[in-house]
C-alpha positions in Angstrom: -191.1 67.5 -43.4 -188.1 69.8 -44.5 -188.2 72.2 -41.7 -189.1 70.0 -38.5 -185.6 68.0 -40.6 -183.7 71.4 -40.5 -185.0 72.2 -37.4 -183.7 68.7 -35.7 -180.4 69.4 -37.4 -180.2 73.0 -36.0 -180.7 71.8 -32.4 -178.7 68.8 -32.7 -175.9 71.1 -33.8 -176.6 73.6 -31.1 -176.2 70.7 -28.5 -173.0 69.3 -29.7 -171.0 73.1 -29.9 -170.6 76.0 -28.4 -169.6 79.1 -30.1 -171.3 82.5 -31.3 -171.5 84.1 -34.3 -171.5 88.4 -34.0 -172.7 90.2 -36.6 -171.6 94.1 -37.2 -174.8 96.4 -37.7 -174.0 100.1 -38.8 -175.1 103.1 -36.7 -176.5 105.7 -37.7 -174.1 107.9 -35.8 -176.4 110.2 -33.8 -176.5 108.4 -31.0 -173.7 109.7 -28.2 -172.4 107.3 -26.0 -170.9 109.6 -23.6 -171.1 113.7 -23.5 -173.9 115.7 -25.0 -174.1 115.7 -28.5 -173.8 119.2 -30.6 -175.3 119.6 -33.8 -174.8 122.1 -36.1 -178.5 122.9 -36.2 -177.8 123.9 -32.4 -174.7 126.5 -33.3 -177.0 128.7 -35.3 -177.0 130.9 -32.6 -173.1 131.9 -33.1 -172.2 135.1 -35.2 -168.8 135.4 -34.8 -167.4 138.9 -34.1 -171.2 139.1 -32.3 -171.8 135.7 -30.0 -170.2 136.3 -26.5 -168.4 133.5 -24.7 -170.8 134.1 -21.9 -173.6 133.1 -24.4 -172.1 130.0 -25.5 -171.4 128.6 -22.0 -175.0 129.8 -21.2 -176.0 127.4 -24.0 -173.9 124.4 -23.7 -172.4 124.8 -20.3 -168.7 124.4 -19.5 -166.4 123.2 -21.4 -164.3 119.7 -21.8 -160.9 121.7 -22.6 -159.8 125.3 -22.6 -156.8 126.5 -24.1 -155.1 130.0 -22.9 -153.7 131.5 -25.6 -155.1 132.0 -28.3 -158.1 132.2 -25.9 -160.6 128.5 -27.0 -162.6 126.2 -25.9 -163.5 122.6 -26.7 -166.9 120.8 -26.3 -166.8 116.9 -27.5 -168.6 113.7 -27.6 -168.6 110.2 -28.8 -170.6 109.0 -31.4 -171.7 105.1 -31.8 -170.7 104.2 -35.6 -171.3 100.1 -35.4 -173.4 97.6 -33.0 -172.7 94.1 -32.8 -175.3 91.7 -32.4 -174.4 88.3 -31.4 -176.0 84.8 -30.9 -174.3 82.2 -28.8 -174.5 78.3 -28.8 -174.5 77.7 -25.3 -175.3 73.7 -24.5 -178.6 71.9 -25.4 -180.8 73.5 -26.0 -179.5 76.6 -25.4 -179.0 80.0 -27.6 -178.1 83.2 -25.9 -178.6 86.6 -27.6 -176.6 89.7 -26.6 -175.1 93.1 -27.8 -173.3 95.8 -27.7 -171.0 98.8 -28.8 -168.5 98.0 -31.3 -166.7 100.9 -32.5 -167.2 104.8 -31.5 -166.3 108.3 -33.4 -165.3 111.0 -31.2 -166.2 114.8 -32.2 -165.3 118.1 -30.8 -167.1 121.3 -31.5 -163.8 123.7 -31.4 -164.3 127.8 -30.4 -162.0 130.7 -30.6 -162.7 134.1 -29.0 -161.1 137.4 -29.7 -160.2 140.0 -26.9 -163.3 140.9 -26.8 -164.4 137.8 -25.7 -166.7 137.8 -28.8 -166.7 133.8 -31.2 -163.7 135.0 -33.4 -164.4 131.4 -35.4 -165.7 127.4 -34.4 -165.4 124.1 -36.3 -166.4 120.7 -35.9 -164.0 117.9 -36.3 -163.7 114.6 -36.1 -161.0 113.1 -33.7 -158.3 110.3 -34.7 -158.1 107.2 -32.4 -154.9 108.8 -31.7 -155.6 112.5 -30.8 -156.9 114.4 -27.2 -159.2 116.6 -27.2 -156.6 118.8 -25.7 -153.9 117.9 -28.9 -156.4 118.9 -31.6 -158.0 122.3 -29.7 -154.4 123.5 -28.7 -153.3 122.7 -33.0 -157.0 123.9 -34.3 -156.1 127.4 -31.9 -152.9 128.1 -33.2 -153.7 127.9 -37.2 -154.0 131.7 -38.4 -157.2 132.5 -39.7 -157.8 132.5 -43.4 
């Protein structure tokens, strides 16, 4: 008798209101959302001093961003870090279910060749809602090795 009570109140309530409630849900960040995803697993290939340019475009194809001098290259990606999952109120009796993207991560793998067109170094990183691609390989390229 207590459920088909809460269950009469529930639809009653959903009748008389509209709203939604959303609900974030955690990613587990593998997923891209746009680009093609590079994972360190994938970049056991490059030796630097040994791994040609040639080989690494032959791998991953051509680059997002290119930087002249010091001679590097930029591949990157978005990852999804949340969903949202929503339910709506939407008359009697009405509920409407939907979701969606709620927040991304953008990555780069970053490359630096030498004059012999040889991988002189690479990195991942992780970009900053306020950094380009461009930004970060152009500062990444122009830090001396260590």
């Amino acid at each position: 008798m207590k459920a088909v009570t809460a269950s009469l109140f529930l639809l009653i309530l959903a009748c008389l209101g509209q709203g939604c409630v959303m609900v974030p849900v955690p990613a587990s960040g593998k997923d891209a959302s746009c680009g093609t995803r590079i994972r360190r697993e994938e970049t056991g290939f490059i030796k630097p001093g040994q791994t040609t340019r040639a080989e690494v475009l032959g791998r991953f194809g051509q680059p997002f961003a290119i930087h002249e001098k010091p001679e590097a290259i930029a591949y990157n990606w978005a990852v999804i870090t949340w969903y949202w999952f929503g339910v709506g109120v939407t008359g009697c009796p009405g509920l409407n279910f939907d979701s969606g993207r709620l927040s991304e991560r953008g990555e780069v793998l970053l490359l630096q060749f030498d004059r012999d067109d040889c991988v002189q170094r690479y990195d991942f990183r992780h970009l900053s809602d306020r950094q380009t691609v461009k930004e970060v390989l152009a500062q990444w390229s122009e830090t001396k090795l260590r």
